[in-house]
C-alpha positions, 0 to 999 in steps of 0.5 A: 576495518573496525568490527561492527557492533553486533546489535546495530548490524542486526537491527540494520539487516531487519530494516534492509530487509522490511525495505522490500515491503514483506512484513516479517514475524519474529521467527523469521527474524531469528532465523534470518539474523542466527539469534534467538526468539528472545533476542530478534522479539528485543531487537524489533521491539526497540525499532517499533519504540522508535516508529522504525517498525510498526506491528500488524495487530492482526497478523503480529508481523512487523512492517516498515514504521513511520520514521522511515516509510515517507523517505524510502519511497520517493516523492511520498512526503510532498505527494500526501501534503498536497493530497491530504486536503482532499483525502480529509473532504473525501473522508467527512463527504463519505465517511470512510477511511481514505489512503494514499498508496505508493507502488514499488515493484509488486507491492503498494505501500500506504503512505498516508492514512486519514481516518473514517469518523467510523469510531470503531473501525481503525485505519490502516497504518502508515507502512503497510504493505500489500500484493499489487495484483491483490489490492484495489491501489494496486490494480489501479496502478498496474493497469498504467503500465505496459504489457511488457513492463507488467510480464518483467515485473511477475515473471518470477512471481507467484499470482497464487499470493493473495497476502504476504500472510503464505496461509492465503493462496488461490488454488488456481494455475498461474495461467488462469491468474495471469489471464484473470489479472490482465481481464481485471487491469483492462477493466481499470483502465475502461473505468478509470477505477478499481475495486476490491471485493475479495480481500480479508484484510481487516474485513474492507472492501475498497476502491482506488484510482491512479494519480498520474502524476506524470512520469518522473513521478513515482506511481500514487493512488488514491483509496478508499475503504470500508467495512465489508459488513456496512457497504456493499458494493452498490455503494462502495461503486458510488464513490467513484465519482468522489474519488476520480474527483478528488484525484483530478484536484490533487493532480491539477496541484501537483501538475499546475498549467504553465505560469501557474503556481501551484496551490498551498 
């Protein structure tokens, strides 16, 4: 077998590894790779320069980039371009940020992103990646899964985790999250939305709804986000209906009645 190229299998084994949605800081790259910090910083430095990874401004860790996101979680690049109309109307109608979040295991993935006119503020990027449990999409999403499905997926997983960001845990037993989490995916499913009050990520507050788009489908949210200091949570409530809306459109477009075409 010819030996591999070093450099190529390094940058191959950092991919690999973001695969699994967990960003990763360029310490952890050195370490994982047995190279140093000047040579994992180079190595993530050339995949962002070709959008195979995209850097947190915030937390510096580097995520999964756009040239690879929409094809690693299947169905993402079809889903949006139909979704998309509707995320721009939502965007103009509120004038916030909207997403379109995939769930894959524990974690939901933005895999499209239309900006708020809020010219301050800056979306969220294509790639990031965040706690289901943790996340209004996420919640949404999980609140379509079993009860059995839901204990296979968290049996080794710790509620504790609030970001990928290991500074940010809830100092609670695993038995009183577990029983929280199934308190807030029972509400989800009675509301048909979710909300998010608690995360500091970027300083958002967001509401989310499930696409169901049926079960050879992978699992799609609908978002939206705004900042925490300029919508509370009457308001933000009030988007519910624009959204459960605008997510009824989108899936009457992926799921067309019988003998009808689906709209372009």
């Amino acid at each position: 077998m010819t030996r591999p190229l070093t450099s190529v299998d390094n940058a191959l084994r950092l991919l690999l590894t973001l695969h699994d949605g967990r960003p990763i800081r360029v310490t952890e790259a050195a370490k994982l790779l047995a190279v140093s910090r000047a040579t994992a910083h180079r190595l993530l430095a050339t995949l962002e320069q070709r959008q195979f990874v995209e850097q947190d401004p915030a937390t510096r860790a580097y995520l999964v980039g756009t040239a690879l996101v929409r094809n690693w979680l299947p169905q993402s690049k079809d889903v949006f371009a139909l979704a998309e109309p509707q995320m721009r109307a939502l965007a103009r109608e509120l004038g916030e940020a909207t997403h379109l979040t995939v769930l894959h295991g524990i974690t939901v993935t933005v895999v499209g992103s239309v900006a708020s006119r809020r010219a301050a503020r800056s979306t969220t990027f294509i790639g990031t990646t965040f706690p289901a449990h943790f996340s209004a999409s996420g919640q949404a999403l999980l609140a379509d899964l079993s009860l059995e499905e839901l204990r296979r997926r968290y049996s080794n997983a710790a509620l504790h985790q609030t970001a990928w960001r290991r500074t940010k845990v809830i100092r609670a037993s695993d038995d009183a999250l577990w029983n929280t989490l199934l308190a807030e995916l029972d509400r989800t499913r009675t509301l048909g939305f979710a909300t998010n009050f608690r995360s500091g990520n970027r300083g958002v507050n967001a509401i989310a709804c499930s696409l169901k788009l049926g079960t050879n489908v992978a699992p799609f949210a609908l978002v939206i986000d705004a900042p925490r200091t300029q919508t509370g949570r009457r308001r933000l409530l009030s988007y519910a209906k624009p959204l459960l809306d605008a997510a009824t459109h989108i899936r009457h477009r992926f799921l067309p009645a019988p003998g009808r075409a689906v709209d372009q």
